[in-house]
C-alpha positions, 0 to 999 in steps of 0.5 A, a space after each residue: 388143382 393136381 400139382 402134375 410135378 408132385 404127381 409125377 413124384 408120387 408115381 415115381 414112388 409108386 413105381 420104385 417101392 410099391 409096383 411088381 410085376 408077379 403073380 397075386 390073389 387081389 382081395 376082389 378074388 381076382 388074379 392078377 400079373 401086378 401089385 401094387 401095395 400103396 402102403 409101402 409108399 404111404 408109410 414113408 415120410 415122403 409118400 406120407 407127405 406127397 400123398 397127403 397133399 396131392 388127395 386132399 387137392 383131389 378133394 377139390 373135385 369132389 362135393 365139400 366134405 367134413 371129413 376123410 376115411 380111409 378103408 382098412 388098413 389101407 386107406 387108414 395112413 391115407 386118412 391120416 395124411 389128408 387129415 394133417 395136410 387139412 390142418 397145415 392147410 387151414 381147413 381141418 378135417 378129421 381122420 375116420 378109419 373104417 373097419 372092415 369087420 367089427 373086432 370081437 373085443 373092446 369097443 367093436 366099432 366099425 368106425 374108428 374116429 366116431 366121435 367126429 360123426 355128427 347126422 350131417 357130416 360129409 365125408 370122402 372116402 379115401 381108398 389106396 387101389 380099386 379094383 373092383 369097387 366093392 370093399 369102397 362100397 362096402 365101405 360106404 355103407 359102413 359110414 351111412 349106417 354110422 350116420 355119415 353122408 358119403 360124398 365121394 372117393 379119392 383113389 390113389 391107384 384105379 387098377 382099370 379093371 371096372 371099379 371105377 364104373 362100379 362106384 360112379 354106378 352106385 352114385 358117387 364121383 370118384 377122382 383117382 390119382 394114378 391109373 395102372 397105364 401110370 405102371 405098365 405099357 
Protein backbone atom coordinates (compact mmCIF):
# COMPACT_ATOMS: atom_id res chain seq x y z
CA UNK A 1 0.00 0.00 0.00
CA UNK A 2 0.85 3.73 -0.97
CA UNK A 3 2.09 5.39 2.03
CA UNK A 4 -0.19 8.69 1.03
CA UNK A 5 2.39 11.13 3.54
CA UNK A 6 5.36 9.92 1.49
CA UNK A 7 3.61 10.35 -1.68
CA UNK A 8 2.59 13.79 -0.54
CA UNK A 9 6.55 14.19 0.00
CA UNK A 10 7.42 13.02 -3.44
CA UNK A 11 4.97 15.38 -5.16
CA UNK A 12 6.61 17.88 -3.06
CA UNK A 13 9.84 17.03 -4.48
CA UNK A 14 8.49 16.68 -7.97
CA UNK A 15 7.15 20.10 -7.71
CA UNK A 16 10.17 22.04 -6.29
CA UNK A 17 13.17 20.33 -8.36
CA UNK A 18 11.49 18.80 -11.17
CA UNK A 19 8.16 20.59 -12.62
CA UNK A 20 8.30 23.92 -14.87
CA UNK A 21 5.79 25.60 -16.44
CA UNK A 22 7.80 26.51 -20.12
CA UNK A 23 7.75 25.50 -23.65
CA UNK A 24 9.35 21.87 -24.46
CA UNK A 25 9.47 19.47 -27.55
CA UNK A 26 8.66 15.88 -25.45
CA UNK A 27 10.56 12.85 -27.03
CA UNK A 28 6.72 11.57 -27.91
CA UNK A 29 7.33 14.84 -30.77
CA UNK A 30 4.38 16.49 -28.90
CA UNK A 31 4.75 20.06 -27.66
CA UNK A 32 4.01 20.77 -24.32
CA UNK A 33 3.61 24.26 -21.83
CA UNK A 34 5.24 21.77 -18.83
CA UNK A 35 8.35 19.52 -17.94
CA UNK A 36 8.82 17.52 -15.60
CA UNK A 37 12.28 15.79 -15.39
CA UNK A 38 11.87 13.35 -12.79
CA UNK A 39 15.54 12.90 -12.75
CA UNK A 40 16.13 15.70 -10.85
CA UNK A 41 14.22 14.37 -8.06
CA UNK A 42 15.48 10.75 -8.54
CA UNK A 43 18.94 11.40 -8.45
CA UNK A 44 18.76 13.28 -4.86
CA UNK A 45 19.19 11.03 -1.87
CA UNK A 46 15.94 11.81 -0.70
CA UNK A 47 13.84 11.41 -4.18
CA UNK A 48 16.19 8.32 -4.72
CA UNK A 49 15.05 6.93 -1.43
CA UNK A 50 10.97 8.24 -1.46
CA UNK A 51 11.04 6.94 -4.88
CA UNK A 52 12.23 3.54 -4.20
CA UNK A 53 10.06 2.63 -1.56
CA UNK A 54 6.76 4.35 -2.81
CA UNK A 55 7.39 1.97 -6.68
CA UNK A 56 8.41 -0.98 -5.26
CA UNK A 57 4.80 -0.85 -2.94
CA UNK A 58 3.42 -0.12 -6.23
CA UNK A 59 4.55 -3.39 -7.09
CA UNK A 60 1.93 -4.69 -5.10
CA UNK A 61 -0.85 -3.90 -7.67
CA UNK A 62 0.97 -5.45 -10.21
CA UNK A 63 1.11 -9.26 -11.04
CA UNK A 64 4.33 -10.76 -9.02
CA UNK A 65 7.68 -10.00 -10.82
CA UNK A 66 11.38 -11.37 -10.59
CA UNK A 67 12.68 -7.92 -11.51
CA UNK A 68 12.49 -4.28 -12.39
CA UNK A 69 13.77 -2.04 -15.47
CA UNK A 70 13.77 0.83 -16.02
CA UNK A 71 13.75 2.41 -19.62
CA UNK A 72 16.90 4.79 -20.51
CA UNK A 73 17.87 6.82 -18.84
CA UNK A 74 15.19 7.81 -17.20
CA UNK A 75 13.62 4.96 -15.53
CA UNK A 76 17.47 3.51 -14.85
CA UNK A 77 17.93 5.46 -11.47
CA UNK A 78 14.32 4.35 -10.93
CA UNK A 79 15.40 0.65 -11.28
CA UNK A 80 18.33 1.11 -9.16
CA UNK A 81 16.04 2.40 -6.18
CA UNK A 82 13.25 -0.18 -6.21
CA UNK A 83 16.16 -2.82 -6.55
CA UNK A 84 18.04 -1.47 -3.28
CA UNK A 85 14.51 -0.72 -1.42
CA UNK A 86 13.69 -4.89 -2.81
CA UNK A 87 16.67 -6.02 -0.85
CA UNK A 88 16.35 -3.77 2.36
CA UNK A 89 12.99 -5.15 2.16
CA UNK A 90 13.73 -9.05 1.99
CA UNK A 91 12.60 -9.63 -1.44
CA UNK A 92 15.46 -8.98 -3.71
CA UNK A 93 14.99 -7.90 -7.18
CA UNK A 94 17.54 -7.36 -9.54
CA UNK A 95 17.98 -3.89 -11.62
CA UNK A 96 17.55 -4.31 -15.43
CA UNK A 97 17.93 -1.27 -17.60
CA UNK A 98 16.85 -1.00 -21.30
CA UNK A 99 18.36 0.80 -24.05
CA UNK A 100 16.79 2.54 -25.98
CA UNK A 101 19.17 1.80 -29.06
CA UNK A 102 21.97 -0.73 -29.22
CA UNK A 103 25.61 0.99 -28.75
CA UNK A 104 27.70 0.51 -31.89
CA UNK A 105 30.56 -0.54 -29.29
CA UNK A 106 31.33 -3.10 -26.47
CA UNK A 107 28.80 -5.56 -25.95
CA UNK A 108 25.89 -3.75 -27.91
CA UNK A 109 23.37 -5.00 -25.81
CA UNK A 110 19.94 -3.77 -25.40
CA UNK A 111 19.52 -4.74 -22.05
CA UNK A 112 21.66 -3.93 -19.20
CA UNK A 113 21.71 -6.63 -16.31
CA UNK A 114 21.09 -9.82 -18.59
CA UNK A 115 22.29 -11.92 -16.82
CA UNK A 116 19.24 -11.82 -14.19
CA UNK A 117 17.25 -12.89 -17.42
CA UNK A 118 16.38 -16.47 -17.41
CA UNK A 119 12.85 -17.89 -19.95
CA UNK A 120 10.64 -17.45 -17.04
CA UNK A 121 11.63 -14.12 -15.18
CA UNK A 122 8.93 -11.53 -14.82
CA UNK A 123 9.66 -8.22 -14.81
CA UNK A 124 7.74 -4.56 -14.46
CA UNK A 125 8.77 -2.04 -16.28
CA UNK A 126 9.43 1.13 -14.22
CA UNK A 127 9.06 4.55 -16.36
CA UNK A 128 9.74 8.35 -14.91
CA UNK A 129 6.81 9.98 -17.20
CA UNK A 130 4.05 8.69 -19.82
CA UNK A 131 3.12 10.67 -22.29
CA UNK A 132 2.02 8.66 -24.79
CA UNK A 133 3.10 5.13 -23.86
CA UNK A 134 5.24 4.42 -26.77
CA UNK A 135 8.88 4.35 -25.55
CA UNK A 136 7.11 1.82 -22.36
CA UNK A 137 6.25 -0.40 -25.35
CA UNK A 138 8.91 -0.21 -27.11
CA UNK A 139 10.41 -0.98 -24.23
CA UNK A 140 8.42 -3.95 -23.90
CA UNK A 141 9.41 -5.65 -26.53
CA UNK A 142 12.96 -4.89 -25.95
CA UNK A 143 12.67 -7.17 -22.63
CA UNK A 144 10.43 -9.92 -24.69
CA UNK A 145 12.73 -10.12 -27.38
CA UNK A 146 15.31 -10.51 -24.25
CA UNK A 147 13.63 -13.37 -23.24
CA UNK A 148 11.55 -11.59 -20.39
CA UNK A 149 7.79 -11.78 -19.43
CA UNK A 150 6.60 -8.39 -19.03
CA UNK A 151 3.92 -8.08 -16.20
CA UNK A 152 3.20 -4.38 -15.93
CA UNK A 153 4.23 -0.78 -15.25
CA UNK A 154 5.18 1.40 -12.64
CA UNK A 155 4.97 5.21 -13.75
CA UNK A 156 6.19 7.68 -11.57
CA UNK A 157 4.30 10.88 -13.77
CA UNK A 158 1.08 10.15 -16.20
CA UNK A 159 1.41 13.28 -17.87
CA UNK A 160 -2.84 12.17 -18.87
CA UNK A 161 -2.37 12.67 -22.14
CA UNK A 162 -3.47 9.07 -23.40
CA UNK A 163 -0.50 6.85 -22.38
CA UNK A 164 -1.81 5.52 -19.84
CA UNK A 165 -4.73 3.93 -22.13
CA UNK A 166 -2.28 3.10 -24.66
CA UNK A 167 -0.24 0.57 -22.36
CA UNK A 168 -3.64 -1.18 -20.56
CA UNK A 169 -4.45 -1.46 -24.56
CA UNK A 170 -1.43 -3.29 -25.25
CA UNK A 171 -2.54 -5.76 -22.26
CA UNK A 172 -0.56 -4.34 -19.41
CA UNK A 173 -1.73 -2.82 -15.77
CA UNK A 174 -0.13 0.20 -15.22
CA UNK A 175 -0.03 2.04 -11.64
CA UNK A 176 1.09 5.27 -11.80
CA UNK A 177 2.07 7.45 -8.67
CA UNK A 178 1.66 11.01 -9.66
CA UNK A 179 -0.60 12.27 -12.55
CA UNK A 180 -0.25 15.94 -14.07
CA UNK A 181 -3.67 17.47 -12.03
CA UNK A 182 -0.65 16.64 -8.90
CA UNK A 183 1.14 19.66 -10.80
CA UNK A 184 -1.14 21.93 -12.16
CA UNK A 185 -5.01 23.12 -11.55
Amino acid sequence: MIDPARRARLVELLRERSFERRRVLLASGRESDFFIDCKQTALTAEGHAIIGELMFDALADLPPCDAVGGVELGGCPLASAVSLTSFQRGRSLPALYVRKARKDHGTTKLVEGDKSISPSVRVALLEDVITTGGSSLKAVQTLREAGAAVVGVVALVDREEGGAETIRAAGLPLVSLCRRSDFMD
